[in-house]
Backbone as ProteinMPNN parsed JSONL, in Angstrom:
{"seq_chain_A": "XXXXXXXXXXXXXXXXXXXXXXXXXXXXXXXXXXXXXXXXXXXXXXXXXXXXXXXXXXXXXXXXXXXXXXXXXXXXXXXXXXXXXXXXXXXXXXXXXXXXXXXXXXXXXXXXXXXXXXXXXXXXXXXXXXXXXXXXXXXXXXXXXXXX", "coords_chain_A": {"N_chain_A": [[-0.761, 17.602, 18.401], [1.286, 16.447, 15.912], [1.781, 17.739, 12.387], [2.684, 15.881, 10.518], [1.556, 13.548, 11.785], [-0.963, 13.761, 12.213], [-1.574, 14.192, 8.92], [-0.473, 10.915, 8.526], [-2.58, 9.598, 9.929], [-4.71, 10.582, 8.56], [-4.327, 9.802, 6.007], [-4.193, 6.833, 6.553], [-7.146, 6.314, 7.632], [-8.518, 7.476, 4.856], [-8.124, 5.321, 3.658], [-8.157, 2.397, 4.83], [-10.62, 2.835, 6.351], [-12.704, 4.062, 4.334], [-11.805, 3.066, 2.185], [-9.951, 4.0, 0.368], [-8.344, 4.117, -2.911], [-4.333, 4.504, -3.037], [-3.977, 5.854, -5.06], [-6.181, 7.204, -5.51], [-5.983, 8.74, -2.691], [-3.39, 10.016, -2.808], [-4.607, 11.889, -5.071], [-6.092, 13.533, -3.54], [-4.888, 14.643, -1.767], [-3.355, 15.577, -2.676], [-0.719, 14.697, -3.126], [1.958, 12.501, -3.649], [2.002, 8.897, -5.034], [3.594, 7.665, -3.641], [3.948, 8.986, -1.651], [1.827, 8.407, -0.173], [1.927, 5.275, 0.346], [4.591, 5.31, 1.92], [3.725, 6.619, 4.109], [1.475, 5.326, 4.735], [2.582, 3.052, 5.902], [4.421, 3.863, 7.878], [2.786, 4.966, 9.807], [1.585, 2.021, 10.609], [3.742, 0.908, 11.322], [4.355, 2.99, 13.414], [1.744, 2.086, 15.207], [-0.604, 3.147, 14.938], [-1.885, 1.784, 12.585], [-3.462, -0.937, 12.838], [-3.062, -4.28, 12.433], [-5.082, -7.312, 12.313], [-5.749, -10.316, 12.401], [-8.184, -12.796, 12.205], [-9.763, -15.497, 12.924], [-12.282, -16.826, 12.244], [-13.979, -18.983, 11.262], [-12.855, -20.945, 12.747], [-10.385, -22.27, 11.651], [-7.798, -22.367, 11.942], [-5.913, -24.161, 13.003], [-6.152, -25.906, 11.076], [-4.314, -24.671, 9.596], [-2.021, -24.225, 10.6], [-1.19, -27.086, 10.745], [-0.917, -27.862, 8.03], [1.599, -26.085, 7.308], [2.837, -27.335, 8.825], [3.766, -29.91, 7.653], [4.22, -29.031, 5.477], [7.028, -28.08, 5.579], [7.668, -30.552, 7.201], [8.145, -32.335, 5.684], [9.5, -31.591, 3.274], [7.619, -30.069, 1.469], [6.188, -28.922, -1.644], [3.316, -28.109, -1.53], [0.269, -28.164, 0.116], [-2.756, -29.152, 0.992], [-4.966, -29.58, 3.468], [-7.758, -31.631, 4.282], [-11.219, -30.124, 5.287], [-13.831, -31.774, 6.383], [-17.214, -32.101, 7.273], [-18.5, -34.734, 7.82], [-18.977, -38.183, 8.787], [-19.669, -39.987, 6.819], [-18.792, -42.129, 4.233], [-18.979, -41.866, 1.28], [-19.397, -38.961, 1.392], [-16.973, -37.849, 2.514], [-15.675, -38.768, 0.543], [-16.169, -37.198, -1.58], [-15.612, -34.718, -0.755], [-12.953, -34.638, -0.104], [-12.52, -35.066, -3.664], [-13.749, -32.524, -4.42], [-11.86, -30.549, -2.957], [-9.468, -31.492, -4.4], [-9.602, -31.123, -6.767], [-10.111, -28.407, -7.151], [-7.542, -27.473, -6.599], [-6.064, -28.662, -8.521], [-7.35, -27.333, -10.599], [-6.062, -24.86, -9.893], [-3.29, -25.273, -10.326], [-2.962, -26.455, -12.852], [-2.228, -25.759, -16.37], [-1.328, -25.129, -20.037], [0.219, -27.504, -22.213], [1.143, -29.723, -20.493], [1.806, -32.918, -19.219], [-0.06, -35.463, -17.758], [-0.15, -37.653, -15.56], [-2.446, -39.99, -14.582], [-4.448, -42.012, -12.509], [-6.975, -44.803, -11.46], [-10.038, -44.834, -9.392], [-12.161, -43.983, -6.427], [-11.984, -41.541, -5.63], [-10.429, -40.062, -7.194], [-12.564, -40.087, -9.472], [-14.487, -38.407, -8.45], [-12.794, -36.311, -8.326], [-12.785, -35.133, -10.974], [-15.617, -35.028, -11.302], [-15.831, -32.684, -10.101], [-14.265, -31.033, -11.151], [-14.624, -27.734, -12.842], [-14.737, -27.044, -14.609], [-14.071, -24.753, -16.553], [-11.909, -23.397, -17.55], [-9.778, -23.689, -20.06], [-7.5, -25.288, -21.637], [-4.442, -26.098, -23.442], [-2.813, -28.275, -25.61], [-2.83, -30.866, -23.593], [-1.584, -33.444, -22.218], [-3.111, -36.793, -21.061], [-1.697, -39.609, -19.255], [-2.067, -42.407, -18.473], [-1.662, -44.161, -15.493], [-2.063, -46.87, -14.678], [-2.737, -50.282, -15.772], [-2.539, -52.686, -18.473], [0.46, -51.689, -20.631], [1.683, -51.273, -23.679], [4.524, -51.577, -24.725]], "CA_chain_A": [[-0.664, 16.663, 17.308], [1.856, 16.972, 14.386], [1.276, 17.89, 11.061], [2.643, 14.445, 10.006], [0.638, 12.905, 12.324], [-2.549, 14.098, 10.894], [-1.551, 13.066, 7.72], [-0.405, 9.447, 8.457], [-4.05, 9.208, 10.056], [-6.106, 10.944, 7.94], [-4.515, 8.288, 5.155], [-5.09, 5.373, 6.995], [-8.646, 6.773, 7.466], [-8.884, 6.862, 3.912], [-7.13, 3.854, 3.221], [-8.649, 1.529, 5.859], [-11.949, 2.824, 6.653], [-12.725, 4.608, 3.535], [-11.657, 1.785, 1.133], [-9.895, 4.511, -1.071], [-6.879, 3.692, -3.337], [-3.424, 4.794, -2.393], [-3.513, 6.788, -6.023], [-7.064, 8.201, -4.576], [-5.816, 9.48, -1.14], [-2.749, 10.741, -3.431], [-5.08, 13.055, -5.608], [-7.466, 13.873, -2.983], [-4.432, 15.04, -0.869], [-2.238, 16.439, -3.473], [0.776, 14.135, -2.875], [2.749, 11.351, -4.77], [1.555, 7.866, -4.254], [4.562, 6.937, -2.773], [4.255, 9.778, 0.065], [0.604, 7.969, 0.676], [2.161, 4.26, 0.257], [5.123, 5.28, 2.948], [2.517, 7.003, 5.28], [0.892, 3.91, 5.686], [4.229, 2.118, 6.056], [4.495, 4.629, 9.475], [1.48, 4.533, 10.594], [1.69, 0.945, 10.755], [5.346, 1.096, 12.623], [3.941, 3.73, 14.566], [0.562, 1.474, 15.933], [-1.671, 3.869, 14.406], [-2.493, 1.096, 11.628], [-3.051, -2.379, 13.871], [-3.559, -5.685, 11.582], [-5.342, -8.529, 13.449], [-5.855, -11.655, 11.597], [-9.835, -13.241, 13.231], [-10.277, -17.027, 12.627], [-13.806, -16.76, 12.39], [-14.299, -20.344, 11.299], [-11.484, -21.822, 13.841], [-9.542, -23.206, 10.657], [-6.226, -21.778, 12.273], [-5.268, -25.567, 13.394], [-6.022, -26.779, 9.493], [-3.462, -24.059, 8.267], [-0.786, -24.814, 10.835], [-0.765, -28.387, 10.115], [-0.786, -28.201, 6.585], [2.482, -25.831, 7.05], [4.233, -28.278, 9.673], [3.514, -30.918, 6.807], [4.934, -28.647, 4.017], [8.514, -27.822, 6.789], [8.447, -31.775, 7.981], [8.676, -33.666, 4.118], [9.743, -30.197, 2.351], [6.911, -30.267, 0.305], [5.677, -27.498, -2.363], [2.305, -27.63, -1.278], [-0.31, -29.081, 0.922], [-4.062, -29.105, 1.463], [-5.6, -30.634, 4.284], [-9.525, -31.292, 3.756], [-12.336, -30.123, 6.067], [-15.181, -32.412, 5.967], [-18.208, -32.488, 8.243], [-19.152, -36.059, 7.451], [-18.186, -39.059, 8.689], [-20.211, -40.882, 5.294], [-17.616, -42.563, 3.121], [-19.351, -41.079, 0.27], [-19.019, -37.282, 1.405], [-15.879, -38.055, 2.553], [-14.721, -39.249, -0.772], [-16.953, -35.434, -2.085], [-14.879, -33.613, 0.384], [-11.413, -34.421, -0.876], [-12.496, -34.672, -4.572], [-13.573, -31.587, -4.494], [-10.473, -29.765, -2.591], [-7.977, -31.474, -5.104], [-9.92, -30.459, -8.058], [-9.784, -27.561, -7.129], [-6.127, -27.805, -6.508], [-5.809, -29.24, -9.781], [-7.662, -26.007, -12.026], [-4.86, -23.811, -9.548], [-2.285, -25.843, -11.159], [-3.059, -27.08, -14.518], [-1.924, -25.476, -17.629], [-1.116, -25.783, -21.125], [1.517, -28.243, -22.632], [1.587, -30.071, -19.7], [1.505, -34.139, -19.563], [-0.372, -35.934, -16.097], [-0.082, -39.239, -15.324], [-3.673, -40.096, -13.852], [-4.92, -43.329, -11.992], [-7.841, -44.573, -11.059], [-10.294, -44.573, -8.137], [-13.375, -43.234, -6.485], [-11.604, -40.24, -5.191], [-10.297, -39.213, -8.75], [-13.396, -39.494, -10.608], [-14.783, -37.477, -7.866], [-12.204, -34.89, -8.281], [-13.469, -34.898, -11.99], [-16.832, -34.921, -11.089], [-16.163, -31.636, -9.373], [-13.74, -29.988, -11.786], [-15.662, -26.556, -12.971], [-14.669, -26.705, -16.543], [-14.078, -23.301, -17.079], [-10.71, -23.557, -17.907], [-9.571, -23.941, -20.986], [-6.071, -26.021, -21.639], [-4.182, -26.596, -24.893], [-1.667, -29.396, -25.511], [-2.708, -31.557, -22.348], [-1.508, -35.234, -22.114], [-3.052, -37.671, -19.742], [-1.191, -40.568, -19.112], [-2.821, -43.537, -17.801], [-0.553, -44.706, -14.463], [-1.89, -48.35, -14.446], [-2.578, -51.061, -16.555], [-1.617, -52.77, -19.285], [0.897, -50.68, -21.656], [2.64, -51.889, -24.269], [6.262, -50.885, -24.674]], "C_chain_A": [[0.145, 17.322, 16.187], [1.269, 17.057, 13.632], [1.671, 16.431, 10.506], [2.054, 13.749, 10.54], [-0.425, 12.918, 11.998], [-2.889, 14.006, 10.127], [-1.585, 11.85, 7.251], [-1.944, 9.051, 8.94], [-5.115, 9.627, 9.393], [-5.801, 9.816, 6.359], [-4.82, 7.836, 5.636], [-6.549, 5.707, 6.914], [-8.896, 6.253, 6.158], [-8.657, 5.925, 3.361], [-8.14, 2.872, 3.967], [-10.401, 1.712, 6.008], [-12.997, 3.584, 5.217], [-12.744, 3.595, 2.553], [-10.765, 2.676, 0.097], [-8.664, 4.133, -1.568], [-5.726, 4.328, -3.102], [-3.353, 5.977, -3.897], [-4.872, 7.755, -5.576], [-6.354, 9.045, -3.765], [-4.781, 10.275, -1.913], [-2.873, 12.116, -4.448], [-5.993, 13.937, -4.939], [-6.504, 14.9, -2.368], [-3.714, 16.023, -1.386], [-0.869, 16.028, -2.923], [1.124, 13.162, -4.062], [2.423, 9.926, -3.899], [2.867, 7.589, -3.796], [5.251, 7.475, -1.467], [2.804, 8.709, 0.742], [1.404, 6.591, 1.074], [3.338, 4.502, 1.49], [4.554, 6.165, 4.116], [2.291, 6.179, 5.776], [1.964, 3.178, 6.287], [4.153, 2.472, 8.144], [3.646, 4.683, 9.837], [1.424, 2.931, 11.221], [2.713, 0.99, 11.55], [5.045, 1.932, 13.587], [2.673, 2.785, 15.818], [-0.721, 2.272, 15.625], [-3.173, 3.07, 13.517], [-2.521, -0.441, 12.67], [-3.948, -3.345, 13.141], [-4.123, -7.021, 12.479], [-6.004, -9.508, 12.376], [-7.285, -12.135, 12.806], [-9.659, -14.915, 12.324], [-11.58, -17.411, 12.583], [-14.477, -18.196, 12.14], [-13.504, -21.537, 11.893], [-11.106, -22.904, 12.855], [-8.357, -23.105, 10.951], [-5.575, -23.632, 12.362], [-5.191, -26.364, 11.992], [-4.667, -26.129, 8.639], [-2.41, -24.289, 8.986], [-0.644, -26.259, 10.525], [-0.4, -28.428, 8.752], [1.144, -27.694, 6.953], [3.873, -26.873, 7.756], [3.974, -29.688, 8.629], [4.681, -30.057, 5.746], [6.532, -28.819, 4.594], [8.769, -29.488, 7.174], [8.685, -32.405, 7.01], [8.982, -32.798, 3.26], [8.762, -30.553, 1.23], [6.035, -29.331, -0.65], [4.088, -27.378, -1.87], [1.485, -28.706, -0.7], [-2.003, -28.797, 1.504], [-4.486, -30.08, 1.92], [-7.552, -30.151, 3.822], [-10.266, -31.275, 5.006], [-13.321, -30.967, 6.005], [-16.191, -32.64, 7.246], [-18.902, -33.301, 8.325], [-18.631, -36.556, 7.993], [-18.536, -40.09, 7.435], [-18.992, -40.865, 4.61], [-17.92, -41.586, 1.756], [-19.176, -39.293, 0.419], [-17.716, -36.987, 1.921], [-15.459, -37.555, 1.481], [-14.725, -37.621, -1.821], [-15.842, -34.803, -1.887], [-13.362, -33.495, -0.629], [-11.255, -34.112, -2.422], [-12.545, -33.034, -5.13], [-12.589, -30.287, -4.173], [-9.292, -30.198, -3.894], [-8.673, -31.147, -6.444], [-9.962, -28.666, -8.489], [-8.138, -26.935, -7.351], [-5.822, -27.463, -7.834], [-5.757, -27.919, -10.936], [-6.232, -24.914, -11.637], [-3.98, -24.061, -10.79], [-1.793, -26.139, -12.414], [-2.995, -25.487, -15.511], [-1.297, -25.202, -19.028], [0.454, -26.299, -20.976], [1.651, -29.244, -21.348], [1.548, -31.687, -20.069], [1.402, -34.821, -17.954], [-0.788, -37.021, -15.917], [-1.443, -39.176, -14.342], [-3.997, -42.01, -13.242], [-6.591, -43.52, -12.145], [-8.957, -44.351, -9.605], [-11.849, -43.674, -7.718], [-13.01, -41.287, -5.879], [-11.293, -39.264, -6.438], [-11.374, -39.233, -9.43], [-14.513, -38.517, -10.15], [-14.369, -35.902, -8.023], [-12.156, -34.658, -9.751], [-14.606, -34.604, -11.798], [-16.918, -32.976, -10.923], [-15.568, -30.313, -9.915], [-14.997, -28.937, -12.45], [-15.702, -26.283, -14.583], [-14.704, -25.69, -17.52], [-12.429, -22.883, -17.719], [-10.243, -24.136, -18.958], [-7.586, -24.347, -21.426], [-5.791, -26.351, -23.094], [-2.738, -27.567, -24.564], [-1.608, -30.037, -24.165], [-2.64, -32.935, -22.656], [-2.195, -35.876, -21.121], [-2.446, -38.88, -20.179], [-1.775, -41.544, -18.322], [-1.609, -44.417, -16.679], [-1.35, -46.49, -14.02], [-2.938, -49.49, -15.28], [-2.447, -51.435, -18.029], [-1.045, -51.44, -20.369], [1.99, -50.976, -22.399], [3.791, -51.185, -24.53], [7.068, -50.705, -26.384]], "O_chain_A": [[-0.132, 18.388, 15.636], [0.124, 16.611, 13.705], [0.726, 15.83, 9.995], [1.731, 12.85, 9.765], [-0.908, 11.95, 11.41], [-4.078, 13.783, 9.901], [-2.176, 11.431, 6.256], [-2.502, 8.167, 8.291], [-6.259, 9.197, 9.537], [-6.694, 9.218, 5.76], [-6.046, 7.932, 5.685], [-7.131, 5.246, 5.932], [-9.317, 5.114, 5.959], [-9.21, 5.768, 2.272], [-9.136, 2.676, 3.271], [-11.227, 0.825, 5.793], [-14.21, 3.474, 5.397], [-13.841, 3.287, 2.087], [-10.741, 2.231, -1.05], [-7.816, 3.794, -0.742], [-6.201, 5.393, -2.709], [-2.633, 6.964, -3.739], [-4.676, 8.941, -5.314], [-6.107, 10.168, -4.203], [-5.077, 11.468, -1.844], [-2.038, 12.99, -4.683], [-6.584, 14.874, -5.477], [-6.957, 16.043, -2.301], [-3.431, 17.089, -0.84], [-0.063, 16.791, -2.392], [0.601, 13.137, -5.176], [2.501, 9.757, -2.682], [2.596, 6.462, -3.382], [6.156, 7.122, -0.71], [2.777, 8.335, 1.914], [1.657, 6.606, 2.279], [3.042, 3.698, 2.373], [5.268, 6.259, 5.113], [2.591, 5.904, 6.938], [1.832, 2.77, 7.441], [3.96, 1.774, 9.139], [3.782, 4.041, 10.878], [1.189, 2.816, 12.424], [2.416, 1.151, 12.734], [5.462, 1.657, 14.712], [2.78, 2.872, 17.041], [-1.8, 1.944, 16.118], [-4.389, 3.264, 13.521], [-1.469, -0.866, 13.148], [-5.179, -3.334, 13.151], [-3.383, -7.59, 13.282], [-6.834, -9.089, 11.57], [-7.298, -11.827, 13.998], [-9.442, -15.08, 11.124], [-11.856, -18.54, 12.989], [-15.463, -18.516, 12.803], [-13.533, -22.727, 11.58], [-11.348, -24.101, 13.012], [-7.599, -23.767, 10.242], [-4.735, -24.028, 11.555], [-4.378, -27.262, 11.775], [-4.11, -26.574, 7.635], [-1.475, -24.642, 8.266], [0.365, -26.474, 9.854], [0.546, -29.146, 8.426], [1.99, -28.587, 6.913], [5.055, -27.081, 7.484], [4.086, -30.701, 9.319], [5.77, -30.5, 5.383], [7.236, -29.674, 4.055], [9.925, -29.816, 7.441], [9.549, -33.262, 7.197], [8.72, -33.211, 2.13], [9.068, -31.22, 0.242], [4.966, -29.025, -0.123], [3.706, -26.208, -1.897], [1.75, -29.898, -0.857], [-2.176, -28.157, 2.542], [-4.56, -31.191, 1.395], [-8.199, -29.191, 3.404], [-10.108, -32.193, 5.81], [-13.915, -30.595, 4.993], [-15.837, -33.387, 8.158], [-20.009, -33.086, 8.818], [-17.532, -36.052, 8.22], [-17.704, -40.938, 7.111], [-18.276, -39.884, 4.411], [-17.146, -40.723, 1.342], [-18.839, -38.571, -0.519], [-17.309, -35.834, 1.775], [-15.013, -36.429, 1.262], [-13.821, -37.103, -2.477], [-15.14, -34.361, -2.797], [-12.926, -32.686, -1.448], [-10.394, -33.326, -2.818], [-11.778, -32.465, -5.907], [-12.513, -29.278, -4.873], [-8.426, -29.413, -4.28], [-7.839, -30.847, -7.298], [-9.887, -28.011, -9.529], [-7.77, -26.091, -8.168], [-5.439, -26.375, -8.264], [-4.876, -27.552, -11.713], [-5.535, -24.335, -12.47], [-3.897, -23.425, -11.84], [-0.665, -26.107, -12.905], [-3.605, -24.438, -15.302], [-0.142, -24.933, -18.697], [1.397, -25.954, -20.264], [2.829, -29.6, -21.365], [1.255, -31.898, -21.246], [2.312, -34.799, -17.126], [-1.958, -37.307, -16.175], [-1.477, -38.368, -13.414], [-3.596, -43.003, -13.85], [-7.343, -42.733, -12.721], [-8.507, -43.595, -8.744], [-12.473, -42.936, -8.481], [-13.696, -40.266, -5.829], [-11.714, -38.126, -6.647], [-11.394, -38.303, -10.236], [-15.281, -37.929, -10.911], [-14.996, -34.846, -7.944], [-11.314, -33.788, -9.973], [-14.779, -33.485, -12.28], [-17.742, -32.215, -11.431], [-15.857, -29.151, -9.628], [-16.16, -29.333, -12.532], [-16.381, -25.627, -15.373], [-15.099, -25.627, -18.684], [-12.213, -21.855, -18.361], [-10.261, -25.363, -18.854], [-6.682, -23.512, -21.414], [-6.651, -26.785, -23.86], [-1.942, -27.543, -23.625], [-0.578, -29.904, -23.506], [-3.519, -33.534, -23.276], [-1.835, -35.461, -20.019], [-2.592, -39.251, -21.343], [-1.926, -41.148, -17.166], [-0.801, -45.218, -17.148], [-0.996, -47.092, -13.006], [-4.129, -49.192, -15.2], [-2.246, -50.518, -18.825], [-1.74, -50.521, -20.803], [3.13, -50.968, -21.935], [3.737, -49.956, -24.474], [8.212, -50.26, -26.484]]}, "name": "protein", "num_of_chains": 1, "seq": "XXXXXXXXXXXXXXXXXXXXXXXXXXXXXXXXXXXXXXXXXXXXXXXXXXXXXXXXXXXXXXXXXXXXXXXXXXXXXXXXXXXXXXXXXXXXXXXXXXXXXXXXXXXXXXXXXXXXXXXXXXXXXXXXXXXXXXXXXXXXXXXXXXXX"}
């Protein structure tokens, strides 16, 4: 076994199984984080380091669709909703809650958001978390009357 070999694995070690930070393993070792940070690099190109992605809740089919949605109408973004209901009412839960979520991602200050109505939107109020704090927000009311 090389001497660089022993190194690129005894980072990963600490890196990976260890949990320690790349400026850790750098003082522990007496290097420069950016000998630990291209260690791992080789280790990894070597097979030393091996990344495996687990689907543990078999959502893999929710995240390719969403992306062959974003690639087939070029669209900035796209959440499909899980729901283990068929009830209209937890339905209606289900999505409110995903786009309200959405929504806190998205939202902030100065902005101006044309809103409707509906049982799905006052759902996805219902569900906002209200921790978020916004300055200069418009809503705009998208339907009825408005005088000109």
């Amino acid at each position: 076994m090389t001497e660089k070999y022993r190194e690129r694995l005894k980072i990963a070690k600490y890196y990976h199984n260890d949990g320690l930070t790349q400026q850790e393993i750098a003082d522990k070792l007496n290097v420069s984080r950016p000998t630990v940070s291209n260690a791992l690099k080789k280790a990894k190109e070597e097979g030393i380091i091996q990344v495996r992605v687990v689907d543990i809740k078999n959502k893999g089919g929710l995240v390719n669709l969403e992306q062959e949605l974003k690639d087939a109408y070029d669209l900035k973004e796209v959440r499909l909703v899980d729901c283990n209901s068929e009830k209209y009412e937890d339905l209606i839960n289900c999505i409110g809650a995903t786009a309200a979520l959405y929504l806190e991602d998205i939202i902030n200050d100065n902005l101006k958001i044309g809103i409707s109505w509906g049982s799905t939107l006052k759902s996805m109020v219902d569900n906002l978390s209200g921790n978020k704090r916004i300055n200069n927000l418009e809503l705009v009311t998208l339907v009825g009357d408005q005088e000109t």
